[in-house]
Each structure stands twice: as structure tokens, then as C-alpha cells.
C-alpha positions as CSV (number, residue, x, y, z in Angstrom):
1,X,0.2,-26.8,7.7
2,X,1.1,-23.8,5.6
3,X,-0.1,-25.5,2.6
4,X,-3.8,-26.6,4.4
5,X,-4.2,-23.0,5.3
6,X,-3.5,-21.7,1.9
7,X,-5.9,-24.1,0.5
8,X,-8.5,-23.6,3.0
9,X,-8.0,-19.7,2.7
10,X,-8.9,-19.9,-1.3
11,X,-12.2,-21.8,-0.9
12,X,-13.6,-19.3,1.7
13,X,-12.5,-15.7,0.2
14,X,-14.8,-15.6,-2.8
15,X,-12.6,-12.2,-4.0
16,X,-9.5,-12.8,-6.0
17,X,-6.3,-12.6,-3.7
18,X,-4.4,-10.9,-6.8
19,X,-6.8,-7.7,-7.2
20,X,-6.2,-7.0,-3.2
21,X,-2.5,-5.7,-3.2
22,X,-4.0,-2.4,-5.6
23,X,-7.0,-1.7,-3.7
24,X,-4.9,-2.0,-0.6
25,X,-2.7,0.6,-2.7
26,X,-5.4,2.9,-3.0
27,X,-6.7,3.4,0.7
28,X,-3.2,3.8,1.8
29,X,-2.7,6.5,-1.0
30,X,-6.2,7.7,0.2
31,X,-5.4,7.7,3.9
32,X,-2.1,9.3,3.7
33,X,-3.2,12.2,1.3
34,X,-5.9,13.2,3.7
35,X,-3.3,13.2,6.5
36,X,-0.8,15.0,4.0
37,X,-3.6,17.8,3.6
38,X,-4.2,18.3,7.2
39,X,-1.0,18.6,8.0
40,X,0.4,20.6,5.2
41,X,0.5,24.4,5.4
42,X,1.8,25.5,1.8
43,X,1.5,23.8,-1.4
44,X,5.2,22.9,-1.4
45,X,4.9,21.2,2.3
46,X,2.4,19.1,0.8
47,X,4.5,18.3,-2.3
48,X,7.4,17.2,-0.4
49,X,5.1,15.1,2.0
50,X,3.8,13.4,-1.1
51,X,7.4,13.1,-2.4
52,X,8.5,11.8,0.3
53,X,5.4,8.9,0.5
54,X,5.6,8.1,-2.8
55,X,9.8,7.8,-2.2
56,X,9.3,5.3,0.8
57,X,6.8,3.6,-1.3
58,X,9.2,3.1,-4.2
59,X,12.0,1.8,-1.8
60,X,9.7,-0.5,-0.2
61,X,8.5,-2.0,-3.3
62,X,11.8,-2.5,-4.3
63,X,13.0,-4.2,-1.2
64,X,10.2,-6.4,-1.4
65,X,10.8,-7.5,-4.8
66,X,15.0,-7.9,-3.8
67,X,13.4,-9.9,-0.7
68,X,11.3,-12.4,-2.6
């Protein structure tokens, strides 16, 4: 079943599956820096909000590339 879905998924997406994981990259970056700025109140909150984002990110990779 898995493998008809795959299959059938491929003929109907005309964009390439392997470009979507960066541009997904991108509007997250996007959405939390805009949420980073509205929330931040000095220069150093906002540095340690995009420390800490770019942190998670980095352990998350990571755990999905342990995880397969």
C-alpha cells in the first residue's frame, strides 16, 4: 500500500520532493524570526531566542539522522 502511494504521489507532484525539506527550512527560519522580533525586547533577548532555535534545530536534525 505504502509502496502504491509512493508511486502514485511522484506522478502527481510535478516539484521535486528533494528541494522541499530547504524551502520548508526557510519559512520556518522566516516564521520564527518574525516571532523572535516581536517578542524580543533587547538585542541580546533576540540573540538567545535565535540561539536557542537554531539549538533545537541542531538537536533535532541530529536525532532525525540517529532515527533513520
Amino acid at each position: 500500500m505504502a509502496l502504491l502511494l509512493h508511486v502514485s504521489l511522484q506522478k502527481s507532484l510535478s516539484l521535486d520532493i528533494e528541494s522541499l525539506p530547504i524551502s520548508f527550512r526557510f519559512l520556518v527560519a522566516i516564521v520564527v524570526a518574525t516571532g523572535a522580533l516581536t517578542v524580543a525586547s533587547s538585542k541580546k533577548e533576540l540573540g538567545l531566542l535565535a540561539g536557542t532555535f537554531l539549538f533545537g534545530l541542531g538537536v533535532l536534525e541530529l536525532a532525525l539522522q540517529v532515527a533513520g
